[in-house]
Backbone bond lengths (Angstrom), bond angles and torsions (degrees), N, CA, C in turn:
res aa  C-N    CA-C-N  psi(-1)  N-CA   C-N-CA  omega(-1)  CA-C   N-CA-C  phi
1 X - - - 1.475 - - 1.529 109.01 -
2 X 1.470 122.94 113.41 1.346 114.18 150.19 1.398 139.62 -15.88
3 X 1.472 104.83 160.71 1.734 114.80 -175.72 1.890 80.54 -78.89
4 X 1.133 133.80 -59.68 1.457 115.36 -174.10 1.285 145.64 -78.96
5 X 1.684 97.25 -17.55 1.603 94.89 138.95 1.127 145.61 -46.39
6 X 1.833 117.28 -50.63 1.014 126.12 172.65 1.876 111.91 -59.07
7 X 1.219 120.88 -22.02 1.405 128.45 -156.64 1.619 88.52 -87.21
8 X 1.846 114.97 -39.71 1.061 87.36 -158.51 1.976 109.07 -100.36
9 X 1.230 105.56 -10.25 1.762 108.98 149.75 1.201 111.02 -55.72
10 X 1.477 143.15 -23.55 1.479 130.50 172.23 1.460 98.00 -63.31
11 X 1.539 120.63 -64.03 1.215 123.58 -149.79 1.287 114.49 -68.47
12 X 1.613 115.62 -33.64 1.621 106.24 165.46 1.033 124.96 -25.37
13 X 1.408 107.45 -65.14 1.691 142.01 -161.49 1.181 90.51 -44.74
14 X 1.777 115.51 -75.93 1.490 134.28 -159.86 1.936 106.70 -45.55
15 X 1.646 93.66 -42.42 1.364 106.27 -165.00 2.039 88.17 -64.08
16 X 0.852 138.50 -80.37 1.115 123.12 -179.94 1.631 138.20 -20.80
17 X 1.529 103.64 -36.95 1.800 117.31 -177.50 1.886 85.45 -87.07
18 X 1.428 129.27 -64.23 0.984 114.89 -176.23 1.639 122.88 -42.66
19 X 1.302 109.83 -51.62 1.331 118.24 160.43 1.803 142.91 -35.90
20 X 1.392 82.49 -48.89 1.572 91.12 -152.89 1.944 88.29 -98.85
21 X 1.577 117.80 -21.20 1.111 123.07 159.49 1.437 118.24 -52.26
22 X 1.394 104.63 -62.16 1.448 103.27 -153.80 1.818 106.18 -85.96
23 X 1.134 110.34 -3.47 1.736 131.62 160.10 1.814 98.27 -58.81
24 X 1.527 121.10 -68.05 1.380 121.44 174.42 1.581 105.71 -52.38
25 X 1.025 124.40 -41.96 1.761 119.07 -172.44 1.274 111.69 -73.48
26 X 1.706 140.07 -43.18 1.085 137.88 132.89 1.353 135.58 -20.71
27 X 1.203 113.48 -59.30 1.702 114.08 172.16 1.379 94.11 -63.96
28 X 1.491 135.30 -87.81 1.368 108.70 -157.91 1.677 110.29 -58.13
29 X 0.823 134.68 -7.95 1.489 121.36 162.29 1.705 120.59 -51.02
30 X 1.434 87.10 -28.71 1.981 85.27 -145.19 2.047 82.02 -95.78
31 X 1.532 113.72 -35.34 1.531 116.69 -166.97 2.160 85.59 -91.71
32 X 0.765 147.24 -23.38 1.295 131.96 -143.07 1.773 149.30 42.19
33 X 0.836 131.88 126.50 1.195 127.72 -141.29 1.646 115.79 -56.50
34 X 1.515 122.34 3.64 1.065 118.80 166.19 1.530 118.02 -106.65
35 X 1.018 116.33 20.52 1.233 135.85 176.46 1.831 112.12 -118.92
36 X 1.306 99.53 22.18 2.032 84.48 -173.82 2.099 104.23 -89.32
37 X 1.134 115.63 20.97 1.168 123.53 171.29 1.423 110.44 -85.75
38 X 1.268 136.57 2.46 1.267 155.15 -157.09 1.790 88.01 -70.36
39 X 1.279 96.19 160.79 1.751 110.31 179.99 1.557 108.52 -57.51
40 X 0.808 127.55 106.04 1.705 111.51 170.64 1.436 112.79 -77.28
41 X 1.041 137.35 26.59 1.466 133.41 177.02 1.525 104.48 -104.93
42 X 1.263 111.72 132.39 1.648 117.39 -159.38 1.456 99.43 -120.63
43 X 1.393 101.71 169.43 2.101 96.11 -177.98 1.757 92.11 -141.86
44 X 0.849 107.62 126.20 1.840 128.82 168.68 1.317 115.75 -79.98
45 X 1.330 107.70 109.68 1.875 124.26 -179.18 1.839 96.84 -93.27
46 X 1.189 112.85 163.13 1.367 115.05 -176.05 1.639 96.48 -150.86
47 X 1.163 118.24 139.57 1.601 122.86 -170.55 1.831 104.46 -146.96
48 X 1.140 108.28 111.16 1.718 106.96 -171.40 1.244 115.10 -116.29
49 X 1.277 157.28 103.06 1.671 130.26 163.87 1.956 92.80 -124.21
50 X 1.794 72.24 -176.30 1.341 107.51 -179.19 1.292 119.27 -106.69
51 X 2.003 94.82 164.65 1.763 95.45 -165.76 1.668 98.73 -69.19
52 X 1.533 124.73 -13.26 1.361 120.80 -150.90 1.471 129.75 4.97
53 X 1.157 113.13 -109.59 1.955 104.91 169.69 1.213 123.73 -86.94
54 X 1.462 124.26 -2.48 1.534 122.95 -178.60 1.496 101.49 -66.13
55 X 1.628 108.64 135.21 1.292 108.66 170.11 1.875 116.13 -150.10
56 X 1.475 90.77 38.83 1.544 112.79 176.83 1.490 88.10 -114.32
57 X 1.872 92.49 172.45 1.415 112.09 163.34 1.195 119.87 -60.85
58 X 1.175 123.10 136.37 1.656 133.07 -176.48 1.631 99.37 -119.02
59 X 1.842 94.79 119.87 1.521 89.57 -176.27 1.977 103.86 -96.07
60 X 1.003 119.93 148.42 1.891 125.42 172.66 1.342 99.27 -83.41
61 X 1.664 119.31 104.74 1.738 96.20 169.62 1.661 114.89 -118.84
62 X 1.239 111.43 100.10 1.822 117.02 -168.92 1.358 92.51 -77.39
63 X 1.455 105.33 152.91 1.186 128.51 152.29 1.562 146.68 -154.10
64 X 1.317 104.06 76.34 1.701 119.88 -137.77 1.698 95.37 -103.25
65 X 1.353 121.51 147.75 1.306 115.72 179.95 1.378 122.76 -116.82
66 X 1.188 125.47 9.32 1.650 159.63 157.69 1.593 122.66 -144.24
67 X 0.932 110.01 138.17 1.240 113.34 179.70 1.514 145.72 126.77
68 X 1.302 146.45 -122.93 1.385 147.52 150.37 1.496 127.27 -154.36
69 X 1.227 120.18 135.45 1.439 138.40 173.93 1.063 129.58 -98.53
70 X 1.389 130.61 113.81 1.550 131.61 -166.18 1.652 98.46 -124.38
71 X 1.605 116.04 139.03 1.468 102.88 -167.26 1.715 91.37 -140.79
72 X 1.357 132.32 112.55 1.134 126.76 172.41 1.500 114.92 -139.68
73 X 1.573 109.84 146.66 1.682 102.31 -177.03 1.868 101.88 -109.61
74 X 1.339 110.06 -173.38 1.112 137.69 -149.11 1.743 106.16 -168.19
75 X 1.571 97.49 141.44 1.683 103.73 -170.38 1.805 105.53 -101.98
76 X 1.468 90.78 84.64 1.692 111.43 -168.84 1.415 114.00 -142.68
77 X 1.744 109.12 77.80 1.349 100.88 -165.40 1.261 133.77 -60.62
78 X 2.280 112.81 -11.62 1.274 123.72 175.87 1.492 103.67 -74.18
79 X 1.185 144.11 -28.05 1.213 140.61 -158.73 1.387 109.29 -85.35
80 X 1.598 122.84 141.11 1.325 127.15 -159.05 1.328 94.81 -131.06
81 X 1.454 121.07 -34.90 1.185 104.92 172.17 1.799 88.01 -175.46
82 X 1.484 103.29 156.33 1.998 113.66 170.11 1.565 86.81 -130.18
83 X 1.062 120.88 145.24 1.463 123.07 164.73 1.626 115.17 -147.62
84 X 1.260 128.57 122.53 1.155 134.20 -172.25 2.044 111.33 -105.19
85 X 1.141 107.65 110.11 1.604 91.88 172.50 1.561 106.93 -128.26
86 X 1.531 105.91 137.45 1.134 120.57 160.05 1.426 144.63 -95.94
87 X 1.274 119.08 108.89 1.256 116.02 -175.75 1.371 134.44 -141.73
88 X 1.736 116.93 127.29 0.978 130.65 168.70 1.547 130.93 -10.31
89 X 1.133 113.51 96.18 1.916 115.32 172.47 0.769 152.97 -23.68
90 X 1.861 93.76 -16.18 1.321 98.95 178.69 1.639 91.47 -114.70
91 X 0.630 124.84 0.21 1.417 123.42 162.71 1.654 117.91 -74.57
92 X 1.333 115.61 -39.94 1.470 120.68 168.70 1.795 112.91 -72.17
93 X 1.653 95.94 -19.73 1.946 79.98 172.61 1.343 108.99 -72.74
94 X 1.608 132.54 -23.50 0.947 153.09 -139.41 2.008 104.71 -101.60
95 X 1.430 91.04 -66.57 1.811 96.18 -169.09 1.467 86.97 -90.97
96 X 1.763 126.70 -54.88 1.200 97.01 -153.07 1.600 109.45 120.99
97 X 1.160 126.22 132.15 1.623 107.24 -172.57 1.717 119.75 -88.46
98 X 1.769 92.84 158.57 1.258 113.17 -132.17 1.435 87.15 -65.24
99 X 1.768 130.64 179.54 1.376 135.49 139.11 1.200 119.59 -139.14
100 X 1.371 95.26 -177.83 1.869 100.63 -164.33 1.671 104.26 -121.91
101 X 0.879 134.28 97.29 1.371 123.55 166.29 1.297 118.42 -68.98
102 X 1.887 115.05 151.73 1.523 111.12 146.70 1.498 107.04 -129.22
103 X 1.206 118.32 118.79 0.947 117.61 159.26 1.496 132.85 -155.16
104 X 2.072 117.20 146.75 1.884 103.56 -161.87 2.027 95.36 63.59
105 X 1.051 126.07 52.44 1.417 137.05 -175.13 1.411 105.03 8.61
106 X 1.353 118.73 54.63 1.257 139.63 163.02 1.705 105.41 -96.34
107 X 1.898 116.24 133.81 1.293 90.57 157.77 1.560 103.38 -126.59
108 X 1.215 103.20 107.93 1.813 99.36 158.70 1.081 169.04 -76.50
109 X 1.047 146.33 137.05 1.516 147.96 -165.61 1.643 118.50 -140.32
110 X 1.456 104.02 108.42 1.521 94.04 -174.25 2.127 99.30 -149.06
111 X 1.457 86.45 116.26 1.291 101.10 -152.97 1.882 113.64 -142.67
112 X 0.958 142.81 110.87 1.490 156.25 -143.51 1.597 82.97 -73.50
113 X 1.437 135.95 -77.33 1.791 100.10 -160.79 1.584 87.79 -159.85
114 X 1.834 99.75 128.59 1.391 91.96 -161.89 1.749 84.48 -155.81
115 X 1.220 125.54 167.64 1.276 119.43 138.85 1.207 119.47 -119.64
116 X 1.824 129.33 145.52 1.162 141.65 -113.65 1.747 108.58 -166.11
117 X 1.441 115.70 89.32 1.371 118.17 -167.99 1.342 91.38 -106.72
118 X 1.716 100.14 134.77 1.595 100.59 -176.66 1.436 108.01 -125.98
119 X 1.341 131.53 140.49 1.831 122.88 166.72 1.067 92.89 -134.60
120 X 1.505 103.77 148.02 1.407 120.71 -167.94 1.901 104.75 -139.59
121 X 1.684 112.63 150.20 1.612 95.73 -142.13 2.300 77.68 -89.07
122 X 1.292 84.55 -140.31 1.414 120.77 179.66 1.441 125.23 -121.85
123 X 1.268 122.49 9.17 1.463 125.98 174.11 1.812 116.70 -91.09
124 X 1.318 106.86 -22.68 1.370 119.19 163.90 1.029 134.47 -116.68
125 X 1.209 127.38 147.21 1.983 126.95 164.91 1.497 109.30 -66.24
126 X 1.271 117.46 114.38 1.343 110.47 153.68 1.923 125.77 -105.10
127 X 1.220 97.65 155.62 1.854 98.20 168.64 2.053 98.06 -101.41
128 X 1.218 111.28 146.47 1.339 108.45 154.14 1.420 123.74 -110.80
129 X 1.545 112.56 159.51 1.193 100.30 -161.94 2.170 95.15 -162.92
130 X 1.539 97.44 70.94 1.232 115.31 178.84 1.636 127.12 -78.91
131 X 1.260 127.71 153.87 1.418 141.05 163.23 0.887 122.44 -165.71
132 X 1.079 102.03 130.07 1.981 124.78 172.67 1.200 120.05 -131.11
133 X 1.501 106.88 121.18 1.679 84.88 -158.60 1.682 99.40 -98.79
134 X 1.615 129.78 11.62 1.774 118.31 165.24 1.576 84.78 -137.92
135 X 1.260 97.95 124.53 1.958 89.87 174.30 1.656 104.64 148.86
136 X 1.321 107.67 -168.92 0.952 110.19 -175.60 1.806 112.59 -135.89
137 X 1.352 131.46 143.94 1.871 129.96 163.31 1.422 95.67 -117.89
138 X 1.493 97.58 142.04 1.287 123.16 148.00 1.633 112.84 -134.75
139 X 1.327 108.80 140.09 1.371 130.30 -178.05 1.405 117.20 -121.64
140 X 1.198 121.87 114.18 1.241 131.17 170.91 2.083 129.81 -93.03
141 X 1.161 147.78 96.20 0.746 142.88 -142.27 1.737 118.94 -128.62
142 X 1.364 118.57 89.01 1.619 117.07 -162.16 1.559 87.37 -128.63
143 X 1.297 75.12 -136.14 1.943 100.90 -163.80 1.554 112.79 -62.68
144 X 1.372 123.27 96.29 1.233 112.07 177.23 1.777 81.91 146.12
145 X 0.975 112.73 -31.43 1.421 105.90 -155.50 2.023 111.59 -79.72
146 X 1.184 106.01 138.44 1.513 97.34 176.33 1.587 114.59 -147.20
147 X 1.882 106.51 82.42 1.007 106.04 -152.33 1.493 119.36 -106.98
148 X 1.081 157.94 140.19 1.534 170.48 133.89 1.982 106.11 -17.45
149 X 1.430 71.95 -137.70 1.459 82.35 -172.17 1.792 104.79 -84.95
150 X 1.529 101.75 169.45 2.095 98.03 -179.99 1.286 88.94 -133.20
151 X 1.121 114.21 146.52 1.576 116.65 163.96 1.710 96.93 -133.02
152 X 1.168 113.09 135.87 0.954 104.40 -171.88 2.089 120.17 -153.73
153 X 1.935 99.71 99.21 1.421 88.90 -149.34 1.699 118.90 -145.17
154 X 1.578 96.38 117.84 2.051 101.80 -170.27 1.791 96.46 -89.42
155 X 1.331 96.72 177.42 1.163 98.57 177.71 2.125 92.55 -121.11
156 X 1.248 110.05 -64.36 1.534 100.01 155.86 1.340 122.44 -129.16
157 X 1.458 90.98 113.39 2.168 113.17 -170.36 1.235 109.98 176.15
158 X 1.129 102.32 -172.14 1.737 121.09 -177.37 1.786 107.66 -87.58
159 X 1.519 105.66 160.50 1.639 118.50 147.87 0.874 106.77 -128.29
160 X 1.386 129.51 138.45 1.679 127.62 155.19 1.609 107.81 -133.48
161 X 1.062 102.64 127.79 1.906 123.38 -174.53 1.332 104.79 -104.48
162 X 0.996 137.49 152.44 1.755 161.32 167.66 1.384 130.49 -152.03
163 X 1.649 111.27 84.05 1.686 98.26 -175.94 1.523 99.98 -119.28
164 X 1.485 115.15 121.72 1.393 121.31 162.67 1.583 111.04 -51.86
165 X 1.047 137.32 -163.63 1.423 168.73 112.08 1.377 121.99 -29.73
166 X 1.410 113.94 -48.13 1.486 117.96 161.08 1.084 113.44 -44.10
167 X 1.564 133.22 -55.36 1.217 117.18 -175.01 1.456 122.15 -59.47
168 X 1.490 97.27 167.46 1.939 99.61 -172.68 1.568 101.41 -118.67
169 X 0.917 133.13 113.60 1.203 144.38 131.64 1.279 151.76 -6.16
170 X 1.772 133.00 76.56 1.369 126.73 -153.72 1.959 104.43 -79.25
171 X 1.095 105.09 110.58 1.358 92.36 155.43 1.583 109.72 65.90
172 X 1.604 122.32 165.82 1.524 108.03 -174.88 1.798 87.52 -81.41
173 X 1.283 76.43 126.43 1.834 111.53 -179.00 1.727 104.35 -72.44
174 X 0.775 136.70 179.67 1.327 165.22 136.79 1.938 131.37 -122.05
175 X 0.979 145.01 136.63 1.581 156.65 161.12 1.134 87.36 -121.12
176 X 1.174 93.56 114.86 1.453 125.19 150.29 1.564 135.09 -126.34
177 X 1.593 106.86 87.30 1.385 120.25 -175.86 1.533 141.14 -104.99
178 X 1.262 114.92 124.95 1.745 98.71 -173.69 1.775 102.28 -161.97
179 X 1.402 103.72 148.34 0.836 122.70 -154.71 1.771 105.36 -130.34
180 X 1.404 131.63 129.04 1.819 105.10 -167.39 1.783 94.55 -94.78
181 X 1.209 122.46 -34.74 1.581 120.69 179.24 1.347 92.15 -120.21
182 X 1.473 114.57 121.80 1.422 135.80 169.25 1.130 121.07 136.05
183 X 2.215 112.29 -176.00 1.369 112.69 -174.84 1.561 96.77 -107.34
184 X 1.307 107.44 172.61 1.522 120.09 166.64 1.692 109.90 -150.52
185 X 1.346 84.00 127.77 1.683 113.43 -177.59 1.082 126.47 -80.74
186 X 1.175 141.18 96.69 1.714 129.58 177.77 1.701 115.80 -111.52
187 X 1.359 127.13 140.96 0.940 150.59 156.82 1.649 125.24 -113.58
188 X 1.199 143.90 90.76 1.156 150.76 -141.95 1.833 118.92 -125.86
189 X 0.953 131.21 58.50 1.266 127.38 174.73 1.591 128.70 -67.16
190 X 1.535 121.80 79.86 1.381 94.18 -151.59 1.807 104.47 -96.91
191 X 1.325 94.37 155.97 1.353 101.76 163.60 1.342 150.54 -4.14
192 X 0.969 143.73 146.59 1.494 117.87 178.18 1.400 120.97 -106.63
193 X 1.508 119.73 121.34 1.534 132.11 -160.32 1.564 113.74 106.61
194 X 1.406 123.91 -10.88 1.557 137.98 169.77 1.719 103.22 -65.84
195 X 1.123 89.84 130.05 1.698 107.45 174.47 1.745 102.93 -93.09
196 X 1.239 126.56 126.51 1.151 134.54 -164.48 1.699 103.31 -119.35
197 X 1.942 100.13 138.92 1.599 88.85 149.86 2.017 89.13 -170.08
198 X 0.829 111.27 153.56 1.527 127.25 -167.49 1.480 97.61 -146.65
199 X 1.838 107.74 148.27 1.421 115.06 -164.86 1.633 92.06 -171.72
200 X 1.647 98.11 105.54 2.047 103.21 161.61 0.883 110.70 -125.97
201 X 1.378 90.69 -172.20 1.641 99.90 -136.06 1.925 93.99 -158.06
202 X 1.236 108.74 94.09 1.577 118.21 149.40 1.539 146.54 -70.94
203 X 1.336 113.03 125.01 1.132 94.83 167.48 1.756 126.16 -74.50
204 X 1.157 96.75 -68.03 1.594 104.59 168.09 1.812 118.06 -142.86
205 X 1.418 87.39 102.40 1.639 110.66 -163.86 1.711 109.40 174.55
206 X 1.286 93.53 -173.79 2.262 82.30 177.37 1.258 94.32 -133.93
207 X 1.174 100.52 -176.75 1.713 125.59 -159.66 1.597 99.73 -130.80
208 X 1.491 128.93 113.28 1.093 131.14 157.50 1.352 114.52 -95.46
209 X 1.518 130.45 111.77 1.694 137.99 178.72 1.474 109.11 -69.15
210 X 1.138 167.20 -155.84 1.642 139.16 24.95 1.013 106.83 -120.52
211 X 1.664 82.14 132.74 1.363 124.01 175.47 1.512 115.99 -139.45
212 X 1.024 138.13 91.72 1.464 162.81 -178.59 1.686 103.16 -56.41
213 X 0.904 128.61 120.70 1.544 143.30 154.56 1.533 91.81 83.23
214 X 1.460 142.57 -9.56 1.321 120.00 140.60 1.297 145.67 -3.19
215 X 0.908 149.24 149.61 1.659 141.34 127.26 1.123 130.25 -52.15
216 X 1.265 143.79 106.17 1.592 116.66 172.40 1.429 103.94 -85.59
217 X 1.331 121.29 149.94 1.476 153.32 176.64 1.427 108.95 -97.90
218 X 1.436 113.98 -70.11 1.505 116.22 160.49 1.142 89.40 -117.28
219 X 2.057 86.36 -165.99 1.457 86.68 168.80 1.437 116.29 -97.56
220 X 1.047 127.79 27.85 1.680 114.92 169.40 1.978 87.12 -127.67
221 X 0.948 111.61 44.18 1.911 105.40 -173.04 1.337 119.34 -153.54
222 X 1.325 135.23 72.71 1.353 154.25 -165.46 1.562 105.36 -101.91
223 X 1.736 86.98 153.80 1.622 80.65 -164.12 1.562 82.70 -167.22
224 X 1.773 107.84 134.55 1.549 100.86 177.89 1.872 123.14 -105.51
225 X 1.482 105.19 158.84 1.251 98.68 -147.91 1.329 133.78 -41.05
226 X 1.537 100.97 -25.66 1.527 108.91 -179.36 1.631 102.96 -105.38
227 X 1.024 126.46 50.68 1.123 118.68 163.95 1.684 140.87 -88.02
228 X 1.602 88.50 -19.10 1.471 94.13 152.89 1.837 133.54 -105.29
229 X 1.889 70.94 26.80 2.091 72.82 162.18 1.239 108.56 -142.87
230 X 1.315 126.30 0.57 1.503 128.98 -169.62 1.259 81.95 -82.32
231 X 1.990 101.70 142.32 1.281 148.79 159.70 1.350 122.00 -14.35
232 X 1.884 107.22 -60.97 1.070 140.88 144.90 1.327 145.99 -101.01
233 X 0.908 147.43 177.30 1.559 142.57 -152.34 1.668 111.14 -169.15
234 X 0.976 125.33 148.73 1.825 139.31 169.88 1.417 93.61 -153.04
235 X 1.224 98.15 118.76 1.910 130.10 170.03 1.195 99.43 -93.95
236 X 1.366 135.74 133.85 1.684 127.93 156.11 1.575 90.56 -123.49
237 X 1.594 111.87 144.82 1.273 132.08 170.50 1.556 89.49 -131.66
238 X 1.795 92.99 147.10 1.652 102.74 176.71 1.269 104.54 -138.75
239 X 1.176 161.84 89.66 1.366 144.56 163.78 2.004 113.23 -102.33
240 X 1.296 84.68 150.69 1.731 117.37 167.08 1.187 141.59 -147.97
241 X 1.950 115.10 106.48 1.219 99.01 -156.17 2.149 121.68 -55.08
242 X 1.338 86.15 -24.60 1.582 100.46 -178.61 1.393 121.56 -139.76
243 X 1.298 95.01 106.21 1.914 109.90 -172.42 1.179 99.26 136.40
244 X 1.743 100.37 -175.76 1.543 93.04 -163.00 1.870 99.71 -120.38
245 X 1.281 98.69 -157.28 1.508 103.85 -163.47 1.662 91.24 -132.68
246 X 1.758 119.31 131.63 1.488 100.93 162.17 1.537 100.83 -125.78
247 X 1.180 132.80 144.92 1.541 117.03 -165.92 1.745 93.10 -156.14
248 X 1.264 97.91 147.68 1.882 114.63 -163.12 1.793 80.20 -153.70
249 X 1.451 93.45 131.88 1.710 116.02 -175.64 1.448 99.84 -152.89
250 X 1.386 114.52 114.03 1.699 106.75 171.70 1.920 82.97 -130.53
């Protein structure tokens, strides 16, 4: 088994405790802790379209204020988007059920506390551009995927990132992730001919790097050799004021 196999069976795992944790820290955030008697019976919305004539970038813009984000693609060039959200009953007596807009090749979602599984096909470029402010995202990014820029951001929860090599790359990309209470996970395989360099930034917590045949700059700031001449480029920035950072880039 590979150095990135093994990296990326860690991160599943993690992506789940980060996940399925910071999903519990969200809900009681958003209901409060004298309220956890709340209905536990949940109701599943389902929202599907197609790439039909769109043939610009389509940006994803979440905006959930409890809860969890799961973001994975699939090599389906009709598919524009499947999205599954779950949410609590008593939250729907309350907000009301959830929706999905598209519109200006925007697709939206902005919804008080839900959890929210998203796949997105391969016929378009998208940028993402997530927030949750109690909860947790994880993003997964392989074969099918053809992504832009990431923004990607809790206020208290997890991140966890995963991009093979399969994926394709719009343009010099940017990740841009941060989180003010929590960890963030990276797994990074980039492309071949991508100029690489990633740089976090803690407040109070540590920073685990690897990155093999890199440069280091500092020590939380790697950058590969041709990165200020390759064609293309992917920047990842990660910061957290509290928690730590674990990040794997080959």
């Amino acid at each position: 088994m590979s150095n990135y196999q093994r990296n990326t069976s860690l991160v599943i795992c993690i992506f789940a405790v980060l996940v399925i944790g910071a999903v519990s820290i969200g809900l009681i955030s958003y209901y409060g802790t004298n309220t956890l008697n709340w209905n536990p019976t949940t109701t599943d919305f389902s929202f599907e379209a197609e790439v039909g004539a769109t043939n610009e970038t389509v940006t994803l813009d979440i905006d959930i204020t409890a809860g969890g984000v799961t973001i994975t693609f699939v090599d389906n060039e009709s598919l524009l988007y499947d999205i599954e959200i779950e949410v609590d009953n008593t939250t729907l007596e309350t907000e009301g059920n959830p929706t999905v807009t598209f519109t200006s090749n925007t697709i939206g979602i902005d919804y008080p506390a839900a959890g929210v599984n998203i796949t997105l096909g391969s016929g378009v470029n998208y940028t993402l551009d997530v927030h949750v402010t109690a909860g947790g995202i994880a993003v997964v990014m392989d074969l099918g995927a053809h992504v832009g820029d990431v923004s990607l951001h809790t206020i208290t929860g997890g991140i966890a990132l995963d991009m093979t090599d399969d994926a394709v790359l719009i343009g010099n990309a940017t990740f841009d992730l941060s989180t003010t209470t929590g960890g963030i996970v990276l797994v990074v395989d980039y492309p071949a001919g991508v100029g690489g360099s990633i740089e976090c930034a803690v407040g109070t917590g540590g920073v685990d790097i690897s990155a093999t045949g890199w440069t280091p700059i500092t020590a939380n700031h790697y950058e590969t050799s041709d990165y200020d001449t390759a064609a293309q480029t992917l920047t990842i920035i990660a910061q957290t004021t509290t928690g730590g950072i674990d990040a794997t880039v080959t």
